[in-house]
C-alpha positions in Angstrom: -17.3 -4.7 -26.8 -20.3 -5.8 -24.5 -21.7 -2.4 -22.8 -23.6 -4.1 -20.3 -27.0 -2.7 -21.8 -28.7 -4.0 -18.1 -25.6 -3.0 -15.9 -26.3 -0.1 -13.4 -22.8 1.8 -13.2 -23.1 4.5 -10.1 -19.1 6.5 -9.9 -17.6 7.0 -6.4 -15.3 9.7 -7.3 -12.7 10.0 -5.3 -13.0 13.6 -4.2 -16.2 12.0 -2.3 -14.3 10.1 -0.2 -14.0 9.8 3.5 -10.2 11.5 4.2 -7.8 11.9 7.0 -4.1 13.2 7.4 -2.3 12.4 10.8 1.1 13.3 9.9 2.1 9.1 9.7 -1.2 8.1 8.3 -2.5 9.8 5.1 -5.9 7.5 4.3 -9.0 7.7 2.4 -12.3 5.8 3.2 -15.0 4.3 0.5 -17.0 3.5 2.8 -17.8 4.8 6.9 -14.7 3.9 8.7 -13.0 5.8 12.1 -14.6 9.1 12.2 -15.8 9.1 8.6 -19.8 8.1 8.4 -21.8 8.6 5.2 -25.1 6.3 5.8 -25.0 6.1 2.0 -22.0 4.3 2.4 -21.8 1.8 5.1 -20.7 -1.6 3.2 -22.2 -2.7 -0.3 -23.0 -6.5 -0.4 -20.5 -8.5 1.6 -17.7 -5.8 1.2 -18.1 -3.5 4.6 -14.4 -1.6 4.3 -12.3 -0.3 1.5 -9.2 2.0 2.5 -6.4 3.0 0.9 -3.7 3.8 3.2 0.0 5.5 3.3 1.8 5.0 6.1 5.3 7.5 7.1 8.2 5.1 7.8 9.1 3.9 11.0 5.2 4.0 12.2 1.9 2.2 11.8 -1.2 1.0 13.6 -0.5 0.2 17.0 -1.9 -3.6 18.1 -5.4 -3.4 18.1 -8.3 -6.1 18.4 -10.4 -7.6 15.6 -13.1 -10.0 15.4 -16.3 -11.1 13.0 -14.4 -9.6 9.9 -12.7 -10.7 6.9 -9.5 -8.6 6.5 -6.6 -8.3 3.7 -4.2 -5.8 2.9 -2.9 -5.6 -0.6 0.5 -3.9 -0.8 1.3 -1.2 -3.8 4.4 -0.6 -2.9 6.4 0.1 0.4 6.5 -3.0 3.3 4.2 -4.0 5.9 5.0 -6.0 8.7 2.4 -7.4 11.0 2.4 -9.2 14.7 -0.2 -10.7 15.9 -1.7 -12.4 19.3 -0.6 -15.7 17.3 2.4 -15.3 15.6 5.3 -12.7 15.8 6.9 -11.6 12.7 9.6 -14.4 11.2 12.6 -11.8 11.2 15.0 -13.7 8.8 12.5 -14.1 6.2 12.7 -12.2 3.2 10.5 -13.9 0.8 7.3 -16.1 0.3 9.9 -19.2 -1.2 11.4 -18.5 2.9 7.6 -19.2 5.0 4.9 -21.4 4.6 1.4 -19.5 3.8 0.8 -18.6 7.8 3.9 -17.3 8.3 4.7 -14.0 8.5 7.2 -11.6 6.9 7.7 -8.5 5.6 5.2 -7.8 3.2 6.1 -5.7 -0.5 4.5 -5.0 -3.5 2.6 -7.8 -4.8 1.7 -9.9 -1.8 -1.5 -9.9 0.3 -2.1 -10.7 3.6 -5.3 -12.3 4.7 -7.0 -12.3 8.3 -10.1 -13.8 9.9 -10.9 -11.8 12.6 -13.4 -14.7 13.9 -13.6 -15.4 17.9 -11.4 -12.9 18.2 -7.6 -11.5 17.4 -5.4 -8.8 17.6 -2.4 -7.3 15.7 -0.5 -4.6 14.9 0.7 -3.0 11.5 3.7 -1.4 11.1 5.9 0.3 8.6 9.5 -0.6 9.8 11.6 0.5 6.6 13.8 3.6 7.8 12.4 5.9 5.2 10.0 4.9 2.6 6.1 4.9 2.9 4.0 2.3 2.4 0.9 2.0 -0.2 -1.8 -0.6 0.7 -5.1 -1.1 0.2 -7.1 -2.5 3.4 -10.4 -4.3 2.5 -12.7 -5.9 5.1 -15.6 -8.0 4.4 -18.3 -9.3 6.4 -18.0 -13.5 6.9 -20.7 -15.5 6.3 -20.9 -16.8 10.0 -19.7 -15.1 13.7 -17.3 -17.0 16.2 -14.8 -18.3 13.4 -11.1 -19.8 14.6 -8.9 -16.8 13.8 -6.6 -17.7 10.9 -4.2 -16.1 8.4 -2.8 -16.5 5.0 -0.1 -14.6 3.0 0.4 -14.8 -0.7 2.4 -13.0 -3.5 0.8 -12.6 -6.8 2.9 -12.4 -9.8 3.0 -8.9 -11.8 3.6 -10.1 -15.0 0.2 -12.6 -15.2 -1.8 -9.1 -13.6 -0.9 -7.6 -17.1 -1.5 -10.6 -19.0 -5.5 -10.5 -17.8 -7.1 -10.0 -14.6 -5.8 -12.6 -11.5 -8.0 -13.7 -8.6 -6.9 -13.3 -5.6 -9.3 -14.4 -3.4 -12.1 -17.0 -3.5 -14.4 -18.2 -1.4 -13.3 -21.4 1.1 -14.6 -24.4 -1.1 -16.0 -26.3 1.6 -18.6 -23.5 2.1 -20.5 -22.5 5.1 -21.1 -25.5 6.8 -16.9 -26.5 6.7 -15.7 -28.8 8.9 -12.7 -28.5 11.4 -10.6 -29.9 9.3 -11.7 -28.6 5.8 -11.4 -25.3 7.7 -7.7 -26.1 8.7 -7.2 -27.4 4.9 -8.5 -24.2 3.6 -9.0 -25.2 -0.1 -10.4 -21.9 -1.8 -13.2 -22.5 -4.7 -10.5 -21.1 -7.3 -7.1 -23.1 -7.0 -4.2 -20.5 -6.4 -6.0 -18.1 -4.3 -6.6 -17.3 -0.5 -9.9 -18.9 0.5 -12.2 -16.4 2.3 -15.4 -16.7 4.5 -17.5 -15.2 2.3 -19.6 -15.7 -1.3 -16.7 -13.0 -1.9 -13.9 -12.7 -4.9 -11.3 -10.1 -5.5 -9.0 -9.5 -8.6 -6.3 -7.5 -10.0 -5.0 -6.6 -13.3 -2.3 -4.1 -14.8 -3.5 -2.6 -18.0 -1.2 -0.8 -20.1 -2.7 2.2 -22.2 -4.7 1.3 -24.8 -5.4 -2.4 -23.8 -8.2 -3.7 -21.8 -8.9 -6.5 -19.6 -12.2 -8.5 -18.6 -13.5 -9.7 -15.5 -15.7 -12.6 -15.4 -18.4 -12.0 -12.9 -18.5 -14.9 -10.0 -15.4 -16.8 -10.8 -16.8 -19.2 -13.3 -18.9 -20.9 -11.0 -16.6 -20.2 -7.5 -19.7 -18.1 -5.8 -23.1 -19.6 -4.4 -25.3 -16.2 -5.2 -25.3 -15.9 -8.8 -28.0 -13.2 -9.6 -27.5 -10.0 -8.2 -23.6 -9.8 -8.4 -22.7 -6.4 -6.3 -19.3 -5.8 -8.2 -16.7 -2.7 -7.1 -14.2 -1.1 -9.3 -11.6 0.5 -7.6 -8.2 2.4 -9.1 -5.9 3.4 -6.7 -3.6 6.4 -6.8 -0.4 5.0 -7.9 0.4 9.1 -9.5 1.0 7.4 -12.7 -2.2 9.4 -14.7 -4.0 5.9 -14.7 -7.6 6.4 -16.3 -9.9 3.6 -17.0 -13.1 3.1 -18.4 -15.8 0.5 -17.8 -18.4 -1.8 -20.1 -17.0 0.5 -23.0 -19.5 3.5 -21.9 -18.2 6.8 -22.5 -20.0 8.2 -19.6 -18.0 5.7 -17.0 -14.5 7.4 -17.2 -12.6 6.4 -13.9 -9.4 8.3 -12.6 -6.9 7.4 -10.2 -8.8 7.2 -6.4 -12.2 7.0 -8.3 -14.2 3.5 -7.4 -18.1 2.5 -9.1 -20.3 0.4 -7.8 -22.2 -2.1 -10.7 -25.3 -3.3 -10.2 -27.6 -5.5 -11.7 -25.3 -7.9 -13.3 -25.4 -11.8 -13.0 -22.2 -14.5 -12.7 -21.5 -15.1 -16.1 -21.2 -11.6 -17.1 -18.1 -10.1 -18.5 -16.9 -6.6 -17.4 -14.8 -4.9 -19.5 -11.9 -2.6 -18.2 -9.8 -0.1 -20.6 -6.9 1.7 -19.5 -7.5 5.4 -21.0 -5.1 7.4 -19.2 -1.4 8.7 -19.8 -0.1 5.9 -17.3 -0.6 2.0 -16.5 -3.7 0.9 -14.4 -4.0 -1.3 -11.9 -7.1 -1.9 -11.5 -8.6 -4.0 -8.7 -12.4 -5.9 -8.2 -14.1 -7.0 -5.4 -17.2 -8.8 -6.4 -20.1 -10.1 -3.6 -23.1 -11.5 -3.1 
């Protein structure tokens, strides 16, 4: 198993973590965020937020604005419904096979939605279920360009190919930074299948049982722009299920549920191993940048 001999691995533990409690909001930052600032910590390539949220039923984040940021949710489990300055929530949806990709419903485990902030947008989030909390991770990253068209996207990811092997999830838009109008409306993402982001930016997902392992192949297989210098972040979120993972097969890079690492000094190409350790299943998910 390849150890990535040139890798730098640095852990971000989760105990290190930015953290807050507000009674309907229990949420921990990797990186400054609200009233959490670490100048250690303020983004790491194109990747500028990474928080993993649980929101109390029957509340959420009010409407607030957004602009100049690449934002997705990934759900864990609960629902999420959003409204927007664009769009209000379609009520009688229930699934994906119900709304077209810019639609909106209400989100569950599985699906990610997708924003670009751009010009300028604003939206609220909102846990409407009568008694169940919701589990998401929100991820921002920074586009490539300022003054975008605000747009969305929603997807659902199936479970069964996440344990088969590590899915991408997003990809950056094909048509690149100098897109056109209408390759922008088209939205083609450089890996077919995913959600096309402004950014030389992937993300992936995998659920390893214990004792199996999965690899991640760094930039995509030719989807990214900036091949040398891959700024790659592990992240295992805190599904309570004693998940443990550990990374390039080093015995010194142990990861347990909440913990994130930062890896360095790797090139597109490269292939980064992922075990599951633990007692429990991992789900394990990558953001890789220029």
């Amino acid at each position: 198993m390849s150890l990535l001999p040139s890798a730098k691995i640095t852990p971000r533990p989760s105990s290190a973590r930015g953290h807050a409690h507000h009674g309907w909001l229990n949420t921990y930052h990797t990186f400054s965020f609200a009233s959490y600032f670490s100048p250690q910590f303020t983004s790491f390539g194109a990747l500028r937020v990474l928080n993993e949220d649980r929101v109390a039923a029957q509340s959420g984040f009010p409407t607030h604005p957004h602009r100049d940021a690449e934002i997705f949710s990934y759900i864990l489990s609960g629902e999420l419904t959003h409204r927007d300055s664009m769009h209000g929530r379609k009520k009688d949806a229930k699934t994906l096979s119900e709304v077209s990709k810019d639609d909106f419903y209400v989100m569950k485990r599985g699906d990610v939605q997708f924003t670009t902030g751009g010009s300028g947008i604003a939206h609220a989030e909102e846990n409407e279920h009568p008694d169940k909390e919701v589990h998401f991770l929100q991820i921002w990253a920074t586009p490539w360009r300022k003054g975008l068209v605000p747009r969305y996207h929603t997807m659902s990811f199936d479970e069964e190919a996440k344990r088969k092997g590590f899915v991408t999830i997003l990809s950056p838009l094909k048509a690149g930074l100098k897109a056109t109008l209408e390759e922008e409306k088209e939205a083609a993402p450089a890996v077919e299948g995913t959600i096309p982001i402004h950014a030389d930016f992937l993300m992936g997902a995998s659920i390893i049982a214990p004792g199996n392992s999965a690899a991640w192949r760094i930039g995509g297989g030719g989807a990214v722009q900036e091949e040398k210098g891959r700024k790659v972040y592990v992240h295992l979120p805190m599904r309570g299920f004693g998940a443990k993972i550990r990374l390039a097969g080093r015995e010194d890079q142990v990861l347990g549920e909440g913990d994130g690492a930062f890896v360095e000094k790797v090139d597109a190409g490269d292939e980064l191993t992922v075990e599951s350790v633990g007692d429990g299943e991992a789900e394990v998910v990558i953001l890789d940048s220029n």
